[in-house]
Each structure stands twice: as C-alpha cells, then as structure tokens.
Biopython code that builds the backbone (N, CA, C, O; Angstrom):
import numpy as np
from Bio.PDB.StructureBuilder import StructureBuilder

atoms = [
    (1, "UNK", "N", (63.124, 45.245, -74.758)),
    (1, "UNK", "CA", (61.754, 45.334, -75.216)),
    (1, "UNK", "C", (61.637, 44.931, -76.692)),
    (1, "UNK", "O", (60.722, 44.207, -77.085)),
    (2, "UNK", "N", (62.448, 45.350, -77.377)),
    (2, "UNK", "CA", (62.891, 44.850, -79.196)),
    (2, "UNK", "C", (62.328, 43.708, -79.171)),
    (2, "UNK", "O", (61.285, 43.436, -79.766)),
    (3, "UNK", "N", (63.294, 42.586, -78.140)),
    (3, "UNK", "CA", (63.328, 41.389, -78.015)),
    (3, "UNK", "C", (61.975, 40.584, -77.972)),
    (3, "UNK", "O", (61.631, 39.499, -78.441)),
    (4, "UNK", "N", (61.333, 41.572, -77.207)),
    (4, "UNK", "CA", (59.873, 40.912, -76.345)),
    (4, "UNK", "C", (59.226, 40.873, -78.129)),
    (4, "UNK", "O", (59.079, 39.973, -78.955)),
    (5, "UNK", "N", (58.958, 42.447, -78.117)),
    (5, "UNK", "CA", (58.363, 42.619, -79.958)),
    (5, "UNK", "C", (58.507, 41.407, -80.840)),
    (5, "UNK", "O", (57.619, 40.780, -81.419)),
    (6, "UNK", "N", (59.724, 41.217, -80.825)),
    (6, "UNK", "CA", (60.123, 40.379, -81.733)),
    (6, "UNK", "C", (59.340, 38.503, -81.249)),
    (6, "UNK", "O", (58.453, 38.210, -82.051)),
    (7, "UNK", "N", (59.465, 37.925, -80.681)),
    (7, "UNK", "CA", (58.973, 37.137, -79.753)),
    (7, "UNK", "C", (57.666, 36.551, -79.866)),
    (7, "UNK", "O", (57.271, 35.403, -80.075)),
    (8, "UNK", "N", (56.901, 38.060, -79.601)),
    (8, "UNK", "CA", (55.512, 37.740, -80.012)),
    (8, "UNK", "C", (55.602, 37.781, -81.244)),
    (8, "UNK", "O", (55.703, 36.582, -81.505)),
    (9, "UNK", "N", (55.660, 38.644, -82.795)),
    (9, "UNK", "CA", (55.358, 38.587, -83.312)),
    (9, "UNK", "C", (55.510, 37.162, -84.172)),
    (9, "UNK", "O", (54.738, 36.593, -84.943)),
    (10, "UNK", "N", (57.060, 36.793, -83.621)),
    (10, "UNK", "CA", (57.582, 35.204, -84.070)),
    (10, "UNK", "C", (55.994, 34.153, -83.728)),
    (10, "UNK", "O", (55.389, 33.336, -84.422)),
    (11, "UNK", "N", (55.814, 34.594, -82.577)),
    (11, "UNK", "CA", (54.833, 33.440, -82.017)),
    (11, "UNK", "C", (53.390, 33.654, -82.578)),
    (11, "UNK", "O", (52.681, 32.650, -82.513)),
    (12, "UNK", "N", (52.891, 34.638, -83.051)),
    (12, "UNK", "CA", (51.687, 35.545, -83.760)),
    (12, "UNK", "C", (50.941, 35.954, -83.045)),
    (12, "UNK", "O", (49.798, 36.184, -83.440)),
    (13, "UNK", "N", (51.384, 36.236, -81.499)),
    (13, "UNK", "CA", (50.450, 37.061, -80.629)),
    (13, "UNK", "C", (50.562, 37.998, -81.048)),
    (13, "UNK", "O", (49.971, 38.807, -80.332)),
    (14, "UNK", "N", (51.058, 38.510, -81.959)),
    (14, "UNK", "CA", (51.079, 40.310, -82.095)),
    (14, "UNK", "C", (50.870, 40.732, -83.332)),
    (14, "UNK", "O", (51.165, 39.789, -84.067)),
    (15, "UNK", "N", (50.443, 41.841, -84.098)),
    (15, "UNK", "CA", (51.088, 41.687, -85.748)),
    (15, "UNK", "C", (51.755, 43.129, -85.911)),
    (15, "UNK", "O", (51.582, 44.137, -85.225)),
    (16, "UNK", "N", (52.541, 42.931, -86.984)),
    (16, "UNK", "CA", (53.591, 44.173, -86.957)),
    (16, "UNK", "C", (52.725, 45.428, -87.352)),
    (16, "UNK", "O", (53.566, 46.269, -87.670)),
    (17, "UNK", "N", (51.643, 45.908, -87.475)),
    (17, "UNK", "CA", (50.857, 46.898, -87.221)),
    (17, "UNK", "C", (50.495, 47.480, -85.779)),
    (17, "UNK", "O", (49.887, 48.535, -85.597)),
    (18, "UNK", "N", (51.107, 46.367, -84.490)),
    (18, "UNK", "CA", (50.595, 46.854, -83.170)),
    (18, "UNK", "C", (52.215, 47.582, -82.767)),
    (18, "UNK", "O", (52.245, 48.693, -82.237)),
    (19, "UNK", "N", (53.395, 46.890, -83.056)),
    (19, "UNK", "CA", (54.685, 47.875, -83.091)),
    (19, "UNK", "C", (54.977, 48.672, -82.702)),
    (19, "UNK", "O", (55.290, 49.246, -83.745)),
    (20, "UNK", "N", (55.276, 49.604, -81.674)),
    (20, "UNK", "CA", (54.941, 50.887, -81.863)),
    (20, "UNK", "C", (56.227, 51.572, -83.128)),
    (20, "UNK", "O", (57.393, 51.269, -83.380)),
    (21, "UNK", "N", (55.297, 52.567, -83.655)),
    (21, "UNK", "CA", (56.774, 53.385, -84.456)),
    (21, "UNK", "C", (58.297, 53.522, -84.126)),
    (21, "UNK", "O", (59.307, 53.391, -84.817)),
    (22, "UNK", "N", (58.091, 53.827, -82.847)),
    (22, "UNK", "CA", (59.624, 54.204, -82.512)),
    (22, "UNK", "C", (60.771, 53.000, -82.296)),
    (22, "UNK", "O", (61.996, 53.108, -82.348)),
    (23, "UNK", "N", (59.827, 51.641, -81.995)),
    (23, "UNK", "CA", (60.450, 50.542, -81.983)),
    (23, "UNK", "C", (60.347, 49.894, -83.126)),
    (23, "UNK", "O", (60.720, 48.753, -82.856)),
    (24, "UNK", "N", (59.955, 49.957, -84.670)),
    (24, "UNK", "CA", (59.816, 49.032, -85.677)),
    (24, "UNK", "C", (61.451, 49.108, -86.249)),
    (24, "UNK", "O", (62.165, 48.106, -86.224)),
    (25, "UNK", "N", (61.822, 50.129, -86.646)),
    (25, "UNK", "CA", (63.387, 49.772, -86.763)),
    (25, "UNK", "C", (64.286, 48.795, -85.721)),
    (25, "UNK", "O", (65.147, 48.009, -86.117)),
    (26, "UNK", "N", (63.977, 48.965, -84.549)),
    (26, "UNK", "CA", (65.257, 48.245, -83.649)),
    (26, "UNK", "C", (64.455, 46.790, -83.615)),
    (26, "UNK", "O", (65.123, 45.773, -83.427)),
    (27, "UNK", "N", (63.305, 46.715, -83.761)),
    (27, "UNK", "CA", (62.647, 45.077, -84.321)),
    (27, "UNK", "C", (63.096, 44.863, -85.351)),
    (27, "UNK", "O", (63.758, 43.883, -85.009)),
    (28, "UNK", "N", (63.374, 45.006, -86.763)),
    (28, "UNK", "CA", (63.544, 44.594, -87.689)),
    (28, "UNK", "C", (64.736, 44.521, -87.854)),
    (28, "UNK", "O", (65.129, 43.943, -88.867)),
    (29, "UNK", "N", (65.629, 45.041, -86.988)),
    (29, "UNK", "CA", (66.936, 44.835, -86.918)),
    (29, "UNK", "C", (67.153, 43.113, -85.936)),
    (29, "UNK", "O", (67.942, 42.213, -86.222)),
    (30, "UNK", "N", (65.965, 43.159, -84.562)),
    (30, "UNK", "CA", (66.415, 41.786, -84.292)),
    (30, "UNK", "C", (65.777, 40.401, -84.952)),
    (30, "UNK", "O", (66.193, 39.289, -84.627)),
    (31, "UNK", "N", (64.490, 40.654, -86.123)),
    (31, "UNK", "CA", (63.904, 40.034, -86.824)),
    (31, "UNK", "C", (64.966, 39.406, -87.812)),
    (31, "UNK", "O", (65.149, 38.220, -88.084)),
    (32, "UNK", "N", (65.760, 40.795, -88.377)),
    (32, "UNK", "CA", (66.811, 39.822, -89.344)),
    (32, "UNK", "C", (68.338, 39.601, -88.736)),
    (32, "UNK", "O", (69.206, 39.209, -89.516)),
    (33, "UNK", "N", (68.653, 39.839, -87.418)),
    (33, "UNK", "CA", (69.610, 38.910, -87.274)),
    (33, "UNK", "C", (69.034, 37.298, -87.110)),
    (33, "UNK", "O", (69.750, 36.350, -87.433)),
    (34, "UNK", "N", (67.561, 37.100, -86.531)),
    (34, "UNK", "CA", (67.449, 35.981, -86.411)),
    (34, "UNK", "C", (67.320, 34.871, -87.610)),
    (34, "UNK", "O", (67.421, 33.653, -87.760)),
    (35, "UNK", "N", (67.013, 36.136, -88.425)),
    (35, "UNK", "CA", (67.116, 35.045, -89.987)),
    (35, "UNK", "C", (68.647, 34.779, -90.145)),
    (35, "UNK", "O", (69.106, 33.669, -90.416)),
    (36, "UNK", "N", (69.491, 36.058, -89.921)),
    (36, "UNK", "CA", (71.134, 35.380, -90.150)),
    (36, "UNK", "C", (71.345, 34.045, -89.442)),
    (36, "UNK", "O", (72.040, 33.172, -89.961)),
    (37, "UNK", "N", (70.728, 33.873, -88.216)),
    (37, "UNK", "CA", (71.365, 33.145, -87.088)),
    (37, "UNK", "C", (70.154, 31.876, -87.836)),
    (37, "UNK", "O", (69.939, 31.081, -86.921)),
    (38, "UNK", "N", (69.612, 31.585, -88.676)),
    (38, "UNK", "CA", (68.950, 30.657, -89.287)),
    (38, "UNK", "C", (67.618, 30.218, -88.146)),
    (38, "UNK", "O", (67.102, 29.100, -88.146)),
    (39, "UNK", "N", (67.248, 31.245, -87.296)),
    (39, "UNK", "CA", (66.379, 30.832, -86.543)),
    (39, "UNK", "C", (64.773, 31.276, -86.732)),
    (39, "UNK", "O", (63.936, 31.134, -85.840)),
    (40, "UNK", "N", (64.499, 31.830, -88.034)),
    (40, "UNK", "CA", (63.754, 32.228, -89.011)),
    (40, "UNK", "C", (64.262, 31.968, -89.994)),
    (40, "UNK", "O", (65.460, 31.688, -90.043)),
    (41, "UNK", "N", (63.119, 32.001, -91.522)),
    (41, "UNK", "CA", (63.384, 31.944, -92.819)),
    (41, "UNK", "C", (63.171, 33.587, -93.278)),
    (41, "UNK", "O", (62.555, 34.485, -92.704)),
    (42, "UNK", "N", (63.697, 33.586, -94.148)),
    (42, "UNK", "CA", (63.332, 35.023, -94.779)),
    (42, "UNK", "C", (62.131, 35.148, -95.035)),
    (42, "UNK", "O", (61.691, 36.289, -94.892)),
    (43, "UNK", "N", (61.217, 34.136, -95.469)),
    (43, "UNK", "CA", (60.176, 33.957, -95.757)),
    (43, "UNK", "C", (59.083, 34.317, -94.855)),
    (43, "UNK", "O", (57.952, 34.696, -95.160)),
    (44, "UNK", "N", (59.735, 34.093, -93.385)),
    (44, "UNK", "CA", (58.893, 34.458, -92.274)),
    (44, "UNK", "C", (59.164, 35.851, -91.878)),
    (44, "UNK", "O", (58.282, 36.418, -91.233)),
    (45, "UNK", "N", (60.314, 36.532, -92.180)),
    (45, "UNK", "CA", (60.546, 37.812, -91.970)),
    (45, "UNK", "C", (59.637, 38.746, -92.911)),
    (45, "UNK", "O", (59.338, 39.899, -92.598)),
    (46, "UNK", "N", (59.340, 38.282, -93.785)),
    (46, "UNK", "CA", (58.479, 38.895, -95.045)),
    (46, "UNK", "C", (57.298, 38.979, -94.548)),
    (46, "UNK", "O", (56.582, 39.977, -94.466)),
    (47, "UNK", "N", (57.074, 37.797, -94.177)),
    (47, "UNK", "CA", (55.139, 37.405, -93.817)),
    (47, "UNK", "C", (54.878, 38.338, -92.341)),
    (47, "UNK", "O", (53.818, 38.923, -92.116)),
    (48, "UNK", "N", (55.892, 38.339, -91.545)),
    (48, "UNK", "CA", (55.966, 39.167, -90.472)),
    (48, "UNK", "C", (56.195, 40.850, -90.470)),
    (48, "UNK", "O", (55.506, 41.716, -89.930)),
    (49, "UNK", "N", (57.044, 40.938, -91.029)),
    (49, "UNK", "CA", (57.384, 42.621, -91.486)),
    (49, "UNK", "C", (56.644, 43.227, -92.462)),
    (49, "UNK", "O", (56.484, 44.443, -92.353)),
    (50, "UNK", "N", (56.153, 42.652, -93.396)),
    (50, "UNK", "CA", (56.139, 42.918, -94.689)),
    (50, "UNK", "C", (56.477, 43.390, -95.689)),
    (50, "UNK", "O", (55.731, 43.716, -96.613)),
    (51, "UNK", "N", (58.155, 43.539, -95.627)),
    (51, "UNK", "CA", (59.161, 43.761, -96.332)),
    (51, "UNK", "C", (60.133, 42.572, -96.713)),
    (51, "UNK", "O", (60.134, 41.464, -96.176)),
    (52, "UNK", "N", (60.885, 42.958, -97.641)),
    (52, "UNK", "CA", (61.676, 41.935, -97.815)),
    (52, "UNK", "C", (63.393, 41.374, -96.864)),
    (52, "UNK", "O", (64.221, 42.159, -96.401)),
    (53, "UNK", "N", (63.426, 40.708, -96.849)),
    (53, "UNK", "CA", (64.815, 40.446, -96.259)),
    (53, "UNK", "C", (66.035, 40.393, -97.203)),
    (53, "UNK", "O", (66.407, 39.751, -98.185)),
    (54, "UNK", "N", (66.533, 41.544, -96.289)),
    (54, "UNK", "CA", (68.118, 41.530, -97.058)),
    (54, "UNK", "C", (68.979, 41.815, -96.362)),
    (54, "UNK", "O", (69.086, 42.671, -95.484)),
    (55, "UNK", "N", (70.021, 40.643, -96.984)),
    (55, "UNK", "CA", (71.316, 40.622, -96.569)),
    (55, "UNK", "C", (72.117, 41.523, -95.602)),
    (55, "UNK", "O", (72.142, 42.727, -95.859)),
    (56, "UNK", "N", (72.665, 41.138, -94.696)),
    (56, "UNK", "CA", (73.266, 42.853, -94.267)),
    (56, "UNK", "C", (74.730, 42.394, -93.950)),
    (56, "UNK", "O", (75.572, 43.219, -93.597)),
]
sb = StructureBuilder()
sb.init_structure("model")
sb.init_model(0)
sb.init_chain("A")
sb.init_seg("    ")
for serial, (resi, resn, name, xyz) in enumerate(atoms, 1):
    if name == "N":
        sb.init_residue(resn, " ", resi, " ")
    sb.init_atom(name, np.array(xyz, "f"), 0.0, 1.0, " ", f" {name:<3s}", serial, name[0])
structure = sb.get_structure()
C-alpha cells in the first residue's frame, strides 16, 4: 500500500496531506529510496513531502 501512496503522489493524483498518518513514515521511506535509486530528484521529494531530503 506504501507503494500505491507513493505512486500517486509521484503522478499528482494525490497530495501528501491525503496520506493517512499511520502510513506517512513508511511513504517517505519509499519516496527516498526512490531518490537513492535516481528515480526522483530530491527536489521532487521536497515538493512532494514537504521536507527535505536526506541522505540515509
């Protein structure tokens, strides 16, 4: 389900205010592996999360 979260919000059917709570951590965990895996910019993890991306 992370996955799905993540997905839409990549695509902008969703915005990270619809999230639910209990899933915004295990999203932002697959939000920034996809920036590791260069399949996002950090830049888009920012504009999407609205936090910053860091390193892990």
């Amino acid at each position: 389900m992370n996955e799905i979260w993540a997905n839409r919000l990549v695509a902008g059917t969703k915005k990270w205010a619809q999230v639910p709570p209990m899933r915004k951590a295990a999203v932002k965990a697959v939000l920034a592996g996809r920036v590791a895996a260069g399949e996002i910019s950090p830049e888009q993890y920012t504009a999407i999360t609205g936090y910053a991306y860091q390193e892990q």
